[in-house]
Backbone as JSON Lines, residues from 0, in Angstrom:
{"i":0,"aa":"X","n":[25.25,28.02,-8.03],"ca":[24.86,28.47,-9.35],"c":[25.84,27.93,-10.38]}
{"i":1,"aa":"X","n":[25.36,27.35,-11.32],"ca":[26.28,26.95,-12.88],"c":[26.52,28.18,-13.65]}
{"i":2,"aa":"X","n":[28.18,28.14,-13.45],"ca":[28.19,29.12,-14.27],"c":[29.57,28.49,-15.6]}
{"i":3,"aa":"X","n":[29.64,29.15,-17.0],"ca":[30.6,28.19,-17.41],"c":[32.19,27.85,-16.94]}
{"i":4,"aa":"X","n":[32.47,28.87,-15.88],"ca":[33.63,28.41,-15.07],"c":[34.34,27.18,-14.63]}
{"i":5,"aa":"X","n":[33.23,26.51,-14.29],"ca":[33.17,25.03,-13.35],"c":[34.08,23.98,-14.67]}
{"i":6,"aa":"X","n":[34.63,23.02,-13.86],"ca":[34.97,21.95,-14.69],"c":[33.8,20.84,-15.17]}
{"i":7,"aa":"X","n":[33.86,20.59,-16.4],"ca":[32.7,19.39,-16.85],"c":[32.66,18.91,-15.48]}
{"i":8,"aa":"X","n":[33.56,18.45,-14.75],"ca":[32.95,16.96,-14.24],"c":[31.59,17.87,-12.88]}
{"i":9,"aa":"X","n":[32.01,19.21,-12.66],"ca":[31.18,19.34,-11.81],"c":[29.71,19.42,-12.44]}
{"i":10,"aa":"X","n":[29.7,19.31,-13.85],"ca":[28.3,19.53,-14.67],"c":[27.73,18.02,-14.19]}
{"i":11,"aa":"X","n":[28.43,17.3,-14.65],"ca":[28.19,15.8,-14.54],"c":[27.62,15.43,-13.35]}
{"i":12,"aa":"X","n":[28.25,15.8,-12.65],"ca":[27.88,15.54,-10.65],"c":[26.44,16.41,-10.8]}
{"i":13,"aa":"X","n":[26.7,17.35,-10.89],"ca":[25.05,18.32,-10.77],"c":[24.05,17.1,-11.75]}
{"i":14,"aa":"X","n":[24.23,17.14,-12.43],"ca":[23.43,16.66,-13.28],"c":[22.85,15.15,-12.5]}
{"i":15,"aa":"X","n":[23.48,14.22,-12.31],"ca":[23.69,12.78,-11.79],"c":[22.79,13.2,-10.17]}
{"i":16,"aa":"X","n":[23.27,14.42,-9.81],"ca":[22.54,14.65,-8.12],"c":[20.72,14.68,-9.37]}
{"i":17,"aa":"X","n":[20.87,15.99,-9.54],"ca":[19.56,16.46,-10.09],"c":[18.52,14.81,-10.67]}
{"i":18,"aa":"X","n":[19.19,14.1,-11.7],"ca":[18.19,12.39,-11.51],"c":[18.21,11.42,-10.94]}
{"i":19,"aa":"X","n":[18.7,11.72,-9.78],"ca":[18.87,11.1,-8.21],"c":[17.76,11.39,-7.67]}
{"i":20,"aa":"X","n":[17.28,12.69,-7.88],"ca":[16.53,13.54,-6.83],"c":[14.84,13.45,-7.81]}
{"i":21,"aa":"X","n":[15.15,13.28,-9.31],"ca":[14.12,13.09,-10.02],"c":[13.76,11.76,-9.91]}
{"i":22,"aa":"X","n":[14.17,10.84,-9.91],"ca":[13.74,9.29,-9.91],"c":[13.18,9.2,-8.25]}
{"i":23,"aa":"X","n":[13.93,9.73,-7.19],"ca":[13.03,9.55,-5.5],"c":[12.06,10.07,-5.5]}
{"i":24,"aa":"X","n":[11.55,11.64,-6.44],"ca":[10.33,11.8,-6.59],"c":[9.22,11.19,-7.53]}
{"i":25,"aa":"X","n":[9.72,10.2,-8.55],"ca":[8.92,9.45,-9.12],"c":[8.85,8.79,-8.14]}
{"i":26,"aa":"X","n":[9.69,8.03,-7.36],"ca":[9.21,6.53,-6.32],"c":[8.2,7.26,-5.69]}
{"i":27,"aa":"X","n":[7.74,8.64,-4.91],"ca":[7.12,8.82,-4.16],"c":[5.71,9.19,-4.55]}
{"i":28,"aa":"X","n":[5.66,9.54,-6.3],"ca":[4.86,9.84,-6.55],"c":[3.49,8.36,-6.94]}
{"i":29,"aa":"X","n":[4.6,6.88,-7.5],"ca":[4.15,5.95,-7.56],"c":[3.64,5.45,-5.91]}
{"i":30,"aa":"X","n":[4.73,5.31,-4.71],"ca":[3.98,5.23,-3.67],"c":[2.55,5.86,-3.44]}
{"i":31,"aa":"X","n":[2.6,7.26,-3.59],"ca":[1.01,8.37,-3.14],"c":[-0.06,7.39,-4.21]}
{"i":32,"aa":"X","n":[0.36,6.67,-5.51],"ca":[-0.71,6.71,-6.43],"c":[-1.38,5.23,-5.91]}
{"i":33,"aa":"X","n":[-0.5,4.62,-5.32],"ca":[-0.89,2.99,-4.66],"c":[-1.55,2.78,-3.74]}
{"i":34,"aa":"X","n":[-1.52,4.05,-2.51],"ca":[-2.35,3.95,-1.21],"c":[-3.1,5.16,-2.01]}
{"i":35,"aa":"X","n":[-3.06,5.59,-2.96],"ca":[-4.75,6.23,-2.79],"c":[-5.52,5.06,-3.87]}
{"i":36,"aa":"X","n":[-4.76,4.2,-4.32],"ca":[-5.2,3.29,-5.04],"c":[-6.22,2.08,-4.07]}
{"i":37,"aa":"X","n":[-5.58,1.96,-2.77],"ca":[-6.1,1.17,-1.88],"c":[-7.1,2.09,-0.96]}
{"i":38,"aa":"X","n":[-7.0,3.01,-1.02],"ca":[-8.06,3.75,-0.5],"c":[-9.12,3.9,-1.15]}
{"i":39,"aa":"X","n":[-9.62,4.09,-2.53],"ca":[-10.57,3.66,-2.94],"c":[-11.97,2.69,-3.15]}
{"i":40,"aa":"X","n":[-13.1,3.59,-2.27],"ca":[-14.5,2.69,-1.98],"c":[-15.45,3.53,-2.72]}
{"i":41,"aa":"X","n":[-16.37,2.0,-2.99],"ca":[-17.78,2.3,-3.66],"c":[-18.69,2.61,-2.09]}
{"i":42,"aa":"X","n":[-19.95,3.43,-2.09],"ca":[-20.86,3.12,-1.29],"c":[-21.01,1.56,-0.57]}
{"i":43,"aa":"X","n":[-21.31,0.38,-1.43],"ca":[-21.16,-0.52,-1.42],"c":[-20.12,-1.36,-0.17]}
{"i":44,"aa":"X","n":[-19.12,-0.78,-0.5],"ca":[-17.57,-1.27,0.29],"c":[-17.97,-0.58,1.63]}
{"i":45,"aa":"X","n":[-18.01,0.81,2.02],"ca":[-19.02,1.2,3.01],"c":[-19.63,0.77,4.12]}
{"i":46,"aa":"X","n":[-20.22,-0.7,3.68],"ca":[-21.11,-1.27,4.44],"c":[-20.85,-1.91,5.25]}
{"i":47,"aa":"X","n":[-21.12,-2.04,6.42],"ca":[-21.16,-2.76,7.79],"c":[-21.46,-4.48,7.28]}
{"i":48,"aa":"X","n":[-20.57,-4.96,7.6],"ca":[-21.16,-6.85,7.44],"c":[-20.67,-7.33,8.86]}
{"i":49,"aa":"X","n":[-21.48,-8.8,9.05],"ca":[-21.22,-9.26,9.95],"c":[-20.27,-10.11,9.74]}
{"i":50,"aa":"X","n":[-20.22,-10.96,10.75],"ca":[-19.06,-11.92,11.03],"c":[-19.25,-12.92,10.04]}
{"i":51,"aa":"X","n":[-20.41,-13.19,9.43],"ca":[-20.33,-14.7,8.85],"c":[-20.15,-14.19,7.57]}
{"i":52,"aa":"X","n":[-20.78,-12.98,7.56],"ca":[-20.53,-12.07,5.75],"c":[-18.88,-11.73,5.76]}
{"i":53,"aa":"X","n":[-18.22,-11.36,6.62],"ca":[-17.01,-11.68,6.69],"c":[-16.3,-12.65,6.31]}
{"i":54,"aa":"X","n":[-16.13,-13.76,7.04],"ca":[-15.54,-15.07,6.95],"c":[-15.7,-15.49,5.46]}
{"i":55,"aa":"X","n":[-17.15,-15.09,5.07],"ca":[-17.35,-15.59,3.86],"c":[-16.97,-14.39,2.75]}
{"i":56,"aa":"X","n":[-16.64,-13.28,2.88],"ca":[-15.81,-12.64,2.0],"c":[-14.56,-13.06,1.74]}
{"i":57,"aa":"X","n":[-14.23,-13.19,3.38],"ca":[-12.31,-13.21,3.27],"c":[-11.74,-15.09,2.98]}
{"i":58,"aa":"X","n":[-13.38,-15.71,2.75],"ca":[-12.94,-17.2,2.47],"c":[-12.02,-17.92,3.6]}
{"i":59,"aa":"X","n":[-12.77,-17.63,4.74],"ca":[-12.14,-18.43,5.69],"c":[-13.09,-18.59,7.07]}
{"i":60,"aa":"X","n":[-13.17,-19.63,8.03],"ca":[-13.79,-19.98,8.77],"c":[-14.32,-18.67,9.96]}
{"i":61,"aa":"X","n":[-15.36,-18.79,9.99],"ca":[-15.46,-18.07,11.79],"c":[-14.94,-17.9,12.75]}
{"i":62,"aa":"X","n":[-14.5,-19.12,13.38],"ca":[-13.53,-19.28,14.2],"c":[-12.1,-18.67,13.63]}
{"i":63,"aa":"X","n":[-12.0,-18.86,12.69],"ca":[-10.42,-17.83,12.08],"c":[-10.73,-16.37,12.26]}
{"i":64,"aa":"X","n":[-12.01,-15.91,11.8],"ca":[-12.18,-14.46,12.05],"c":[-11.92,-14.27,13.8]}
{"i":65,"aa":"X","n":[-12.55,-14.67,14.78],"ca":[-12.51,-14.42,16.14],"c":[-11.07,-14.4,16.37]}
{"i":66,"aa":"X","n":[-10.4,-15.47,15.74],"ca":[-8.85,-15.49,16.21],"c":[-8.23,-14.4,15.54]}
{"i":67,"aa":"X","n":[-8.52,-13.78,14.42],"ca":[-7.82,-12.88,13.74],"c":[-8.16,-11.47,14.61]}
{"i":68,"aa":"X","n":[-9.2,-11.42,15.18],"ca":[-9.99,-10.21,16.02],"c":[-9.09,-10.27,17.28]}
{"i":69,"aa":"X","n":[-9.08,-11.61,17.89],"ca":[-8.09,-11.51,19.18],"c":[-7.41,-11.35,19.17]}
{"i":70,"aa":"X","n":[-5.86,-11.4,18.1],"ca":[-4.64,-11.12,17.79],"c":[-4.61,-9.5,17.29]}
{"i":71,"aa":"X","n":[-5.54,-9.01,17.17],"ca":[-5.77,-7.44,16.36],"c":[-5.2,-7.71,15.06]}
{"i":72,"aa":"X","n":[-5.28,-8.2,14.2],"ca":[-4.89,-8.97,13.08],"c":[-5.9,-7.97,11.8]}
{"i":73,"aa":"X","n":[-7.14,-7.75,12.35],"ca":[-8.35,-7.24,11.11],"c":[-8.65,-6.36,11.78]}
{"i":74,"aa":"X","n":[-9.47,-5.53,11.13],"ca":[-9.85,-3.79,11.47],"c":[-11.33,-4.74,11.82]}
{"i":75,"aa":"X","n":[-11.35,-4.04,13.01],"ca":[-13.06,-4.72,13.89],"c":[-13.88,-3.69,14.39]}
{"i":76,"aa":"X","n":[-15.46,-3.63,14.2],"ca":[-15.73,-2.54,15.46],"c":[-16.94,-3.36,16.63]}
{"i":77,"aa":"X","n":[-16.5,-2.66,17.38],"ca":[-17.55,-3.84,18.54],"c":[-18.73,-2.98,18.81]}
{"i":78,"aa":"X","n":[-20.11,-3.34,18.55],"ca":[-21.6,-2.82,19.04],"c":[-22.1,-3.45,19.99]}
{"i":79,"aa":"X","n":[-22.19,-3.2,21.24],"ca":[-22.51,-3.94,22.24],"c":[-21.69,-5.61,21.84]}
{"i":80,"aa":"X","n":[-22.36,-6.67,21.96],"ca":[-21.32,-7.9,21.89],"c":[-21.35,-8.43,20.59]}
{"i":81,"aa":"X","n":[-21.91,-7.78,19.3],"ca":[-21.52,-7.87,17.89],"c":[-20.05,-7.08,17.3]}
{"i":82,"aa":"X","n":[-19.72,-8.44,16.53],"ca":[-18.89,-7.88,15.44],"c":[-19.05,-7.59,14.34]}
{"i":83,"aa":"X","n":[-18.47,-5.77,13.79],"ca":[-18.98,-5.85,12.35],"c":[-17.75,-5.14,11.67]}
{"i":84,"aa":"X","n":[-17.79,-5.32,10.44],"ca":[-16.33,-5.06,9.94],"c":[-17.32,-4.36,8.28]}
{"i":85,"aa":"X","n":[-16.06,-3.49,8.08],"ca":[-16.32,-2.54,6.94],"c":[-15.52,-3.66,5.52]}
{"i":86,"aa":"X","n":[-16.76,-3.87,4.65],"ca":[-15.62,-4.4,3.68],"c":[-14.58,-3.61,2.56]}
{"i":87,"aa":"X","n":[-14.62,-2.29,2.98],"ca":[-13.63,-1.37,2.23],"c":[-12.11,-1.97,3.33]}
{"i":88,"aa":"X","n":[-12.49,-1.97,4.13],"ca":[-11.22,-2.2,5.2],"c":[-10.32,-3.58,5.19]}
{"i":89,"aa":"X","n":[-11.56,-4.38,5.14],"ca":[-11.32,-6.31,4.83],"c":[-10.83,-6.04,3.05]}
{"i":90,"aa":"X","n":[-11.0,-5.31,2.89],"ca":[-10.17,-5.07,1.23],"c":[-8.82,-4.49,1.36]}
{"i":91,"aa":"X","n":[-8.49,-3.27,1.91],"ca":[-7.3,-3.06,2.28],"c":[-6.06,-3.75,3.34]}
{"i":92,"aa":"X","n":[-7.14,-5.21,4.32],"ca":[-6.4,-5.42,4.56],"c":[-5.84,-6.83,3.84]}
{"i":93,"aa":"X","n":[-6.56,-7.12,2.95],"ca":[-5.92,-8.23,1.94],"c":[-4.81,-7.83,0.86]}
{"i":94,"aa":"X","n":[-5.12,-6.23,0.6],"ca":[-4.4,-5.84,-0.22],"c":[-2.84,-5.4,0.51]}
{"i":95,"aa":"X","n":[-3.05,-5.06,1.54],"ca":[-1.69,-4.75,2.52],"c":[-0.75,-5.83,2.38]}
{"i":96,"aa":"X","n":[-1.69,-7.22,2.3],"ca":[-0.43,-8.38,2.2],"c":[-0.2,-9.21,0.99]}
{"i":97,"aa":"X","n":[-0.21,-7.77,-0.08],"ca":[0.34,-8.49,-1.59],"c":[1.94,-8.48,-1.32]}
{"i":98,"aa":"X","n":[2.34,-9.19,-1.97],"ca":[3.81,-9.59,-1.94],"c":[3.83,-9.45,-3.95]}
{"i":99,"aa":"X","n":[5.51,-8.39,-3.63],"ca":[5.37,-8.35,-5.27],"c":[5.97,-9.52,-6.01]}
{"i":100,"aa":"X","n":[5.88,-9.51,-7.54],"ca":[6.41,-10.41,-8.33],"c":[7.58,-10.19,-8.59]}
{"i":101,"aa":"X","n":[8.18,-11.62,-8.86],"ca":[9.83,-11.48,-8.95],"c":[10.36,-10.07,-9.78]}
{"i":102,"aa":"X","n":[9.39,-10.3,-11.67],"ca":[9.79,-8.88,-12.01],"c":[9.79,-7.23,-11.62]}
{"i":103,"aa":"X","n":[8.7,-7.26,-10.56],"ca":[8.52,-5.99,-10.04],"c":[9.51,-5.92,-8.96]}
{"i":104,"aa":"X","n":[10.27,-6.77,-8.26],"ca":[11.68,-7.03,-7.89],"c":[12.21,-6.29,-8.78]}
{"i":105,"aa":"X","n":[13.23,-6.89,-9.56],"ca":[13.87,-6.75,-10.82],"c":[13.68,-5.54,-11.18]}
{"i":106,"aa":"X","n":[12.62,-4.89,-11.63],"ca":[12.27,-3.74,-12.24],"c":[12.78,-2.39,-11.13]}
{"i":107,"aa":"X","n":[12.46,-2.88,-9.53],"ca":[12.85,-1.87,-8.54],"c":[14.28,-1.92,-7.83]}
{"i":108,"aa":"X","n":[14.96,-3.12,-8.29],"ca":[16.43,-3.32,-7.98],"c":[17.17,-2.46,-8.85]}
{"i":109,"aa":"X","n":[17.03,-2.5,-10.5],"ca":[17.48,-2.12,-11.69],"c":[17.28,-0.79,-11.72]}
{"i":110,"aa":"X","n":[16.4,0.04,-11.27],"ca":[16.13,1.49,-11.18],"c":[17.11,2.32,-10.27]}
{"i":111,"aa":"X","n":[17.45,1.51,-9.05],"ca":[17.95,2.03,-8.16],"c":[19.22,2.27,-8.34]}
{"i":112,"aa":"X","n":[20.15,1.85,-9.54],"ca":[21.33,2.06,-10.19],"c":[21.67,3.26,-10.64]}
């Protein structure tokens, strides 16, 4: 408890803990707002596509999808010997491998001070 007894500097320390503890709950609150940001689907996104509606979403060959399926690389579901993939999922998993920009570096180095 603060009471006016204490020496300044222990105000200072309380204080310095207390927006220590306020800035880790902003980081966590920006984390929660990003994966529910990537969690976000239309009906649309929803939908079952096949392999070639695949390839041709994610702009890359067939044969790359099978190899990406054999490595467990993409979210897959198997129906008897079809592949079909959710494009809410083929969205999250493109978005999983954003890499940030130098300033959003910068911006999260500089905070942490």
């Amino acid at each position: 408890m603060l009471t006016p007894n204490h020496p300044i500097e222990y105000f200072i320390e309380w204080f310095r803990a207390f927006e220590n503890r306020q800035i880790n709950i902003e980081k966590i609150l920006v984390d929660l707002q990003s994966e529910k940001s990537l969690t976000k689907v239309n009906a649309e996104d929803e939908k079952f596509i096949t392999i070639s509606e695949a390839a041709a979403f994610l702009n890359v060959t067939i044969p790359s999808i099978y190899g990406m399926v054999h490595q467990s690389k993409i979210p897959v579901y198997r129906k008897q010997k079809r592949l079909l993939f959710l494009k809410s999922e083929l969205m999250n998993f493109i978005k999983s491998g954003r890499r940030l920009t130098i300033q959003e570096i910068k911006d999260d180095t500089s905070g942490s001070y």
